[in-house]
C-alpha positions as CSV (number, residue, x, y, z in Angstrom):
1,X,9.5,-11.2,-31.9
2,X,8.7,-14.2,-30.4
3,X,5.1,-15.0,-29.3
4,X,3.9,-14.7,-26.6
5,X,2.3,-17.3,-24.5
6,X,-1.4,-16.8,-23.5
7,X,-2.2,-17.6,-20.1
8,X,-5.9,-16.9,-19.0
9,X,-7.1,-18.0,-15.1
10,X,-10.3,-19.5,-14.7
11,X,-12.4,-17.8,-12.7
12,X,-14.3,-21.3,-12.0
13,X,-12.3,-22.6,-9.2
14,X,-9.8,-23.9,-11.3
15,X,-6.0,-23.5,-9.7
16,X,-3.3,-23.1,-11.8
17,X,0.5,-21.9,-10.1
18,X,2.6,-20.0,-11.5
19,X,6.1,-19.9,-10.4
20,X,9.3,-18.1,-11.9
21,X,7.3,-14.7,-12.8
22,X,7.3,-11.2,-11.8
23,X,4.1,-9.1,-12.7
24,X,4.7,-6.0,-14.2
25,X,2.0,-3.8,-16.0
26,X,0.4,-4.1,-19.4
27,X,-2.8,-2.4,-20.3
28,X,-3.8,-1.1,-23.5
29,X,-6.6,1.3,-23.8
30,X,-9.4,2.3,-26.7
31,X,-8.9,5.8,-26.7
32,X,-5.6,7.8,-25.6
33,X,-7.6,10.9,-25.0
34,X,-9.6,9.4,-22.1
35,X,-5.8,8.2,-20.4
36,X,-4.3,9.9,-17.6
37,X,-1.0,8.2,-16.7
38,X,1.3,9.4,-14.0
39,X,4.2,7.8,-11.8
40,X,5.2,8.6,-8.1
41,X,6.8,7.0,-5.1
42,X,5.7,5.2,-2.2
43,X,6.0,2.0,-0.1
44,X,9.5,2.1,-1.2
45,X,8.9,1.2,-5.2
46,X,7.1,3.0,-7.9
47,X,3.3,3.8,-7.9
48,X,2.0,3.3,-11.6
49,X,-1.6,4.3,-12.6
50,X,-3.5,4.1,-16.0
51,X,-6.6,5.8,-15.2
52,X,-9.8,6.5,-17.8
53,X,-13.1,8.2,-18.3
54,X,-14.5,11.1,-16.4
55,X,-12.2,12.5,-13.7
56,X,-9.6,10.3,-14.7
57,X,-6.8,12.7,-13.4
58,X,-8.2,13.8,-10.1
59,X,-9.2,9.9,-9.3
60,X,-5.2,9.6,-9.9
61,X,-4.3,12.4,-7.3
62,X,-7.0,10.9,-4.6
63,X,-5.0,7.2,-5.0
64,X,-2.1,8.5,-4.3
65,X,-2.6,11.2,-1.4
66,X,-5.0,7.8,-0.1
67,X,-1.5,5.5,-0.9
68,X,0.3,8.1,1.1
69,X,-1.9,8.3,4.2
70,X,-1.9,4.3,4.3
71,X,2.2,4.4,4.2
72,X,2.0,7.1,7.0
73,X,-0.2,4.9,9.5
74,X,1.8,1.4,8.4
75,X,5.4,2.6,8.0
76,X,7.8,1.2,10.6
77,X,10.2,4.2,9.0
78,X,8.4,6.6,10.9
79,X,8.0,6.8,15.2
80,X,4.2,8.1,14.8
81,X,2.6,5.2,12.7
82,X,0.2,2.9,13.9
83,X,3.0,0.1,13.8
84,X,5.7,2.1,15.4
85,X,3.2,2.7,18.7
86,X,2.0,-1.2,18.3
87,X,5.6,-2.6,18.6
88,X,6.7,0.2,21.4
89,X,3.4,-0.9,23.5
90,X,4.3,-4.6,22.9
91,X,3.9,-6.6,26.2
92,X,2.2,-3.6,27.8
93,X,-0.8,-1.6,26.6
94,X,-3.5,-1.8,23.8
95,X,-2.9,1.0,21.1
96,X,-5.5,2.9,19.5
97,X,-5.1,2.8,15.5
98,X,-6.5,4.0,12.6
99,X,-9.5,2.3,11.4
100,X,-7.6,1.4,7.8
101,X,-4.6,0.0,9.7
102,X,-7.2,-2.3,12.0
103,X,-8.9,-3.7,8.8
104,X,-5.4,-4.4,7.4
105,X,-4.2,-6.1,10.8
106,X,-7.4,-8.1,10.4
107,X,-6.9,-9.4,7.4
108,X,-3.6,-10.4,7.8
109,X,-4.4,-12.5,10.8
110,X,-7.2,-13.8,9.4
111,X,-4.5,-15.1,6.4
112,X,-2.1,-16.4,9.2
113,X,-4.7,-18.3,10.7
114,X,-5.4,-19.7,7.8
115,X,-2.7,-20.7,7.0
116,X,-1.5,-22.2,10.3
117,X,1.1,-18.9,10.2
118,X,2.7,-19.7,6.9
119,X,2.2,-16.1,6.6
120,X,2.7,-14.1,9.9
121,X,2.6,-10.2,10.2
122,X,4.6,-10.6,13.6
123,X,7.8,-12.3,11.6
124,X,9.6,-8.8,12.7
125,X,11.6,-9.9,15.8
126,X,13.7,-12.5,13.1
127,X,13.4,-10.7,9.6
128,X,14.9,-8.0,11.1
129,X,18.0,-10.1,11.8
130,X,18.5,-11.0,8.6
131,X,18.2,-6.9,7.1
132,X,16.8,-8.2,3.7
133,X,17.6,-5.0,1.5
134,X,19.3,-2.9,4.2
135,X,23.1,-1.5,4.2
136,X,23.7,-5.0,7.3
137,X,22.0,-7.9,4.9
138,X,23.7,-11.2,6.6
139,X,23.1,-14.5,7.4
140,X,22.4,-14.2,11.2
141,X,23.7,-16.3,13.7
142,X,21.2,-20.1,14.8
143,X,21.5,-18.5,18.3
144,X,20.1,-15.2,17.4
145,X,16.9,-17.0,15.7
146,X,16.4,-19.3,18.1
147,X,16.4,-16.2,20.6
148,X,13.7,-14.5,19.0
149,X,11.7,-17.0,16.8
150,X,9.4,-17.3,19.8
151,X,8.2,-14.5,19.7
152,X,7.0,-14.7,16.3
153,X,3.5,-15.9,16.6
154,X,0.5,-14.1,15.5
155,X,-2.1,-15.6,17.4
156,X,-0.3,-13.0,20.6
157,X,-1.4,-10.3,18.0
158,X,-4.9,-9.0,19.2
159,X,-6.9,-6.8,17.2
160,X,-10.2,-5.3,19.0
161,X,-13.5,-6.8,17.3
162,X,-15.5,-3.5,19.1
163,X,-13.1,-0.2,18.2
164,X,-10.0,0.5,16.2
165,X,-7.2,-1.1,18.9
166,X,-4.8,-3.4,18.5
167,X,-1.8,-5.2,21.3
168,X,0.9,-7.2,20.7
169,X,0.7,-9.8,24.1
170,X,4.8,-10.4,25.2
171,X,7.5,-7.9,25.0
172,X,10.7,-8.4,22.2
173,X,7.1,-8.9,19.5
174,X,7.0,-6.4,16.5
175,X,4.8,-6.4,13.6
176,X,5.4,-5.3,10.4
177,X,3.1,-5.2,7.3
178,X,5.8,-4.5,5.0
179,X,4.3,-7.9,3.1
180,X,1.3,-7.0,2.5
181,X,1.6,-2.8,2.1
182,X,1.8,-2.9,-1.7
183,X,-1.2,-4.8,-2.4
184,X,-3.4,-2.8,0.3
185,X,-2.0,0.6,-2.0
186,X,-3.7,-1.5,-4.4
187,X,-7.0,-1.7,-2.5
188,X,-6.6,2.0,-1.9
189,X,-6.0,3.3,-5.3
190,X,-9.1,1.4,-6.4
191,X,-11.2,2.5,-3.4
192,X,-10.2,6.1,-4.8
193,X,-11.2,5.3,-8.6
194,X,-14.7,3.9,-7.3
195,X,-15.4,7.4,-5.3
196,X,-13.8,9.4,-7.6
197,X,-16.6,8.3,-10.2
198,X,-13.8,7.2,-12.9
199,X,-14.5,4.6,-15.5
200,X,-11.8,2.4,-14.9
201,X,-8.2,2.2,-13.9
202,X,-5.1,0.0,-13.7
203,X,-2.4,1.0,-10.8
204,X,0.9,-0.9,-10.3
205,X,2.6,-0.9,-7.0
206,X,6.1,-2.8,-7.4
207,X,4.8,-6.2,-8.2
208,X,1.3,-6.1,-7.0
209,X,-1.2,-4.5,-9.2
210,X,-5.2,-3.8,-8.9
211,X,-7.8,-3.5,-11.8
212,X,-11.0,-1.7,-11.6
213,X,-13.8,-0.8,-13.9
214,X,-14.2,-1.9,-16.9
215,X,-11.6,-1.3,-19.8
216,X,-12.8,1.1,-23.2
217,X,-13.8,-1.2,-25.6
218,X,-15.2,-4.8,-24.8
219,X,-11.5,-6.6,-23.9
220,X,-10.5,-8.1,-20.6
221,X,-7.6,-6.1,-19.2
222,X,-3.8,-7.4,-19.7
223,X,-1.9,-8.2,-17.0
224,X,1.7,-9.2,-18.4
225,X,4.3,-11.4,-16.2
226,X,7.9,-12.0,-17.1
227,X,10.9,-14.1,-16.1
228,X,12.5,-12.5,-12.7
229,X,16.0,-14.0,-14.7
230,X,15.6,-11.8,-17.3
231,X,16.4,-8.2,-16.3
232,X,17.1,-5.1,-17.8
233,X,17.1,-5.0,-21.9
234,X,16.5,-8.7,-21.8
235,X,13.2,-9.0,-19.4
236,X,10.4,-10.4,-22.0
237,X,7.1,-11.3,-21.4
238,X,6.8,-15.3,-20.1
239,X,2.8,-14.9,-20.9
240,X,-0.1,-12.6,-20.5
241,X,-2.8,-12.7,-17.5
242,X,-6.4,-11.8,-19.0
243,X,-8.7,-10.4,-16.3
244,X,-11.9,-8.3,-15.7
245,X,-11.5,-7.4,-12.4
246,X,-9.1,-8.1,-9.4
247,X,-6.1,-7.9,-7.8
248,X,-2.4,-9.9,-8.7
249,X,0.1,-10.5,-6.1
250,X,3.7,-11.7,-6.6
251,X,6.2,-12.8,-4.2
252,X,9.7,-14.1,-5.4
253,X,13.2,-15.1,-4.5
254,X,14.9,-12.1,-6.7
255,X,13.2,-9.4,-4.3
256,X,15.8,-8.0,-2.0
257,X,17.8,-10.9,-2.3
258,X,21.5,-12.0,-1.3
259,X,24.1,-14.8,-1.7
260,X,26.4,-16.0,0.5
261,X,29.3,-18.9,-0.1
262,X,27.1,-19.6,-3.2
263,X,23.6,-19.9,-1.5
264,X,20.9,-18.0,-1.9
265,X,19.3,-16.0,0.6
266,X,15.7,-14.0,0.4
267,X,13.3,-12.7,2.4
268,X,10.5,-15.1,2.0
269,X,10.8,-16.6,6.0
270,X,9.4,-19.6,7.2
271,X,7.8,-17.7,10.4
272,X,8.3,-21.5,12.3
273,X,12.2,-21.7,11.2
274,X,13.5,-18.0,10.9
275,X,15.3,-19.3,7.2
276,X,14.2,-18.8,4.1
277,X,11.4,-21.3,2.8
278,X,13.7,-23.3,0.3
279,X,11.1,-25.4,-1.4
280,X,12.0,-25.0,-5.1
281,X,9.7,-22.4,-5.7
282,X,11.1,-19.6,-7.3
283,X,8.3,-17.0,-7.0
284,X,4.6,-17.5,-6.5
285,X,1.2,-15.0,-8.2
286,X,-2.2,-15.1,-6.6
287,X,-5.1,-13.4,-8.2
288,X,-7.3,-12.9,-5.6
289,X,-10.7,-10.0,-4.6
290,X,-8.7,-7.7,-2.9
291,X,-5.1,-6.1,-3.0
292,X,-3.6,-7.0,0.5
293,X,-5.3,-10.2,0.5
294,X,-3.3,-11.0,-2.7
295,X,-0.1,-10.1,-0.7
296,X,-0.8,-12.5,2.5
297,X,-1.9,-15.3,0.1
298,X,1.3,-15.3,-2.3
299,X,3.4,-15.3,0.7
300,X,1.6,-17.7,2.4
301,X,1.5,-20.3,-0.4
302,X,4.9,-19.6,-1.1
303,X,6.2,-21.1,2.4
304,X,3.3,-23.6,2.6
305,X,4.3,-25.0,-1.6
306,X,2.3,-26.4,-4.3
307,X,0.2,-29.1,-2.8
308,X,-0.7,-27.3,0.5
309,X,-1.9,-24.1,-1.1
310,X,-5.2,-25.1,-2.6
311,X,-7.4,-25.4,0.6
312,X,-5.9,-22.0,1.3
313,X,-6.8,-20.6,-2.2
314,X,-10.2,-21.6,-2.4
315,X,-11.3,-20.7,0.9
316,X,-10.7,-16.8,0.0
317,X,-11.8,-17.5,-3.4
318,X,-7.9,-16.7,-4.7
319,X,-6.4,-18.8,-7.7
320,X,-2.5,-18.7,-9.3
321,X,-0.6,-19.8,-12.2
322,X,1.9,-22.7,-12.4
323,X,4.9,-22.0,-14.5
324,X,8.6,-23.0,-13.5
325,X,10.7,-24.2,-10.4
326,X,14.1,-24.8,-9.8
327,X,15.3,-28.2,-10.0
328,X,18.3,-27.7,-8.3
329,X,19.6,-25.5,-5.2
């Protein structure tokens, strides 16, 4: 067995990037009998929790009827969500929304203003050309993009600062928070643990993951990452992330993926361009306070690349790892 490498992220200010990872789940408890583990579906990937102490298992159930409710309001697979009414109303009416789906619109715009729309939760209008994932995945036409890239621009998404309501300004917009749903099921499992009066908990939600409470024992929790390369029997741990508290966020060119006459195609979008942000990186993980906010940041500092991510990074108090990048493309 090969050891493994131990990568611990300063909580200081300190940035470190790490590139060429997917996060997957590693937590190791004191005491088995104080464990309640269970595994379901939602936001279109597996839901894992690790959940301990007192009312471990019905702190599991609230997550995910809570992860549930979120997907209902936020799903553009469904006519009555939140989003669905948002991009039917686009270029006409305001929309009344839940109050969870405002606080999510808000934080993604505050991340897209931020980052002068590296990240944009209006990118819809292209993405959907391209049908990352989907049973039509294609390279779509320059004309196509250059038809609807103006109307990606989230500063013509308005969000009410008074009341739960929420307009998308010009007709042909559409939103989707497909970017940022897995790390706000994050936000929600944990906001379930903390009412639920739990000890602690770990929950896993495709490649974003949230930590809260404190672990049995005295150790930091364990938050593994391994090579997105390496799949199947062969996936190995490239290090270990050693946390107290927080949310981890990965974004990478493996998810949903395609090639074409040898290039590679994924569904990380420069929201100015329409393509996919070919800047070497290969996949980026922010640790950040909160769950969605991990989500906008990774994808964010993924289009905007090493050296323009650390304004970003400190002013929301995130920080990542640096590990690998290809050299070629």
């Amino acid at each position: 067995m090969t050891k493994r490498k131990k990568i611990i992220l300063l909580l200081s200010g300190v940035l470190v990037l790490l590139i060429g990872i997917t996060v997957f789940l590693w937590a190791e408890f004191g005491t088995r009998a104080q464990l309640y583990s269970c595994t379901n579906y939602a936001m279109k990937t597996y839901v894992q929790q690790n959940v301990y102490g007192k009312n471990a298992k019905s702190a599991a159930a609230a997550a995910a009827d809570r992860i549930g409710t979120l997907e209902n309001l936020i799903t553009l697979q469904s006519e009555d969500s939140d989003t669905s009414h948002l991009n039917a109303a686009a270029g006409a009416t305001w929309t009344n929304i839940d109050s969870k789906t405002a606080k999510l619109l808000r934080t993604a715009l505050s991340v897209a203003a931020s980052s002068d729309g590296a990240y944009d939760p209006t990118i819809l209008p292209v993405s959907a050309l391209w049908d990352f994932g989907g049973d039509n995945q294609h390279v779509p036409g320059q004309s196509d993009i250059a038809k609807y890239l103006p109307y990606v621009n989230y500063r013509n998404l308005r969000v009410s600062s008074s009341e739960d309501s929420a307009s998308l300004r010009d007709h042909y917009m559409a939103l989707s928070l497909d970017a940022v749903e897995k790390g706000a099921a994050c936000d929600e499992a944990a906001a379930a643990y903390k009412a639920s009066g739990t000890d602690g908990g770990v929950v896993s939600v495709g490649t974003s993951v949230g930590i809260y409470g404190k672990k049995p024992g005295t150790s930091t929790w364990s938050i593994a990452v391994r090579d997105p390369a390496a799949t199947g029997q062969n996936a190995q741990a490239l290090g270990e992330l050693s946390l107290s508290s927080g949310f981890v966020s990965t974004v990478s060119t493996s998810e949903s993926s395609f090639r074409k006459d040898g290039v590679l195609y994924f569904p990380l979008l420069n929201p100015k361009t329409g393509y996919p942000q070919n800047n070497g990186l290969v996949s980026v993980t922010v640790v950040s306070p909160g769950g969605a906010l991990s989500d906008a940041l990774a994808n964010a500092c993924f289009v905007l690349g090493r050296e323009k991510s650390g304004p970003l990074l400190q002013k929301y108090n995130a920080h990542v790892s640096l590990g690998r990048e290809y050299k070629k493309w």
